[in-house]
N, C-alpha and C positions, 0 to 999 in steps of 0.2 A: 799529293802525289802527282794529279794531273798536270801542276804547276812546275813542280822538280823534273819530272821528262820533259815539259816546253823547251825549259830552259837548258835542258843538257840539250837537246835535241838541235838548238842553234848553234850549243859552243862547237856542235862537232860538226855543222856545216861551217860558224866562220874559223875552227880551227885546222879545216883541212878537209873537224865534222866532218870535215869532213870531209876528203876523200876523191880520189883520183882512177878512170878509169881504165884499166887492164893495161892493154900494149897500147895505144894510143897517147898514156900517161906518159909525161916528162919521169924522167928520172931525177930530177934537180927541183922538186915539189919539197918545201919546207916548212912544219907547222910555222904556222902566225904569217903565211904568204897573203897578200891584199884578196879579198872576196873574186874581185877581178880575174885575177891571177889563177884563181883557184876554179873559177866559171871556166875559164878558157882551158886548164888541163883537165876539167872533167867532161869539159866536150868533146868525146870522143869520134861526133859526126859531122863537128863544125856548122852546126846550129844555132850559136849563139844562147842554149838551152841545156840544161842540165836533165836529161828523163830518169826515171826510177830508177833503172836498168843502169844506167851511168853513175847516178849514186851512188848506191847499193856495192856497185863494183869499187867504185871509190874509196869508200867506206873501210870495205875489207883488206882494202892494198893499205891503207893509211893504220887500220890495226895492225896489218902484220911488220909496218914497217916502224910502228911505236914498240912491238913484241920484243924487244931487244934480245930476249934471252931464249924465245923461239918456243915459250911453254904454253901458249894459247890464253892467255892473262896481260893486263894491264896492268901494272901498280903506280903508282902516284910516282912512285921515282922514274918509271919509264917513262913518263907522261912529262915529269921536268923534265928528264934530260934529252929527250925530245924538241922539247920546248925551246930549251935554252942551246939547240944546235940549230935551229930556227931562225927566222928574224922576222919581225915586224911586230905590233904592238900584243900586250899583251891582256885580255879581255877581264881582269881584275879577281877570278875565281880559283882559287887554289887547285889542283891536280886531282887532289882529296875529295874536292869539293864536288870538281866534273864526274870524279867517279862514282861519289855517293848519291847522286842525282837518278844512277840507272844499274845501281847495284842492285840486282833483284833478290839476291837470296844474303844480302849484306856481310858480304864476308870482305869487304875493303879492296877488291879486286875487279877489275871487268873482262868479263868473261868475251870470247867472240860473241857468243848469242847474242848477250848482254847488249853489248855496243850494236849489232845488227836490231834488236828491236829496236834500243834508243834513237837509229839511224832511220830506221825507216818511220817512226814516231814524228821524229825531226822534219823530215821529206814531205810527211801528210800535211801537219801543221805550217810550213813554211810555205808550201805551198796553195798562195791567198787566192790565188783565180782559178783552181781548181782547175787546169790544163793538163797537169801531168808533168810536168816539167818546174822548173827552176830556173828563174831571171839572176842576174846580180842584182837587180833593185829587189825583189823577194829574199834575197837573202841579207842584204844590208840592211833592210825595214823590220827580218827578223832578230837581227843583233841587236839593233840600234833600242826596239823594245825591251831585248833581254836587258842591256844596261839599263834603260831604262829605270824596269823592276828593280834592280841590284840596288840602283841607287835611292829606290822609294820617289821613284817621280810617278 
């Protein structure tokens, strides 16, 4: 289990994971945008630093704006087609897949909560120098691990 939230915990920072914050947020933020890209619209203080508090808000803007249908749920089809209105690569894990990573009560859905523990799961553990914040290189070194794993290196 501890292994299945790591790894959801980075899809959902370098998928947007994670997550863009409040009014500071672009409006033109799109799952599969570069780590970079996604560093710079959750810094909402221009710190070049992602804080908890930034996350976290990220997070919940990036669920409501995968919610398509506005019911407080995730399903694997929101999550494609999400996806696939998006651009940039795509991290090799089925929709399915991110969500059964952090489904707690496994009903094939992700619930707000759901994704808000996943997230801040994600935040702790990505977070290597224990500062409180998020680099782009912290968050690249956690991708780059997550495929890693996927790929049994």
């Amino acid at each position: 289990m501890k292994r299945r939230v790591h790894r959801l915990t980075i899809f959902c920072l370098a998928a947007g994971s994670v997550a863009l914050s409040g009014a500071a947020m672009s409006e033109e933020w799109k799952p599969g945008a570069s780590v970079d890209a996604q560093v710079k619209m959750m810094d909402s203080n221009g710190d070049g630093k992602v804080s908890a508090e930034e996350h976290a808000a990220g997070a919940e803007k990036m669920f409501r704006m995968i919610d398509a249908n506005k019911d407080g749920n995730v399903t694997a089809e929101e999550m494609d087609a999400a996806h696939e209105a998006g651009s940039g690569p795509k991290d090799g894990m089925s929709s399915g897949e991110k969500i059964k990573m952090i489904d707690g009560n496994g009903d094939g859905v992700l619930s707000a909560s759901e994704h808000a523990a996943g997230s801040l799961s994600m935040f702790t553990k990505t977070d290597t120098d224990k500062d409180g914040s998020l680099t782009a290189r912290e968050i690249k070194a956690a991708h780059e691990a997550m495929m890693g794993e996927k790929s049994g290196r």
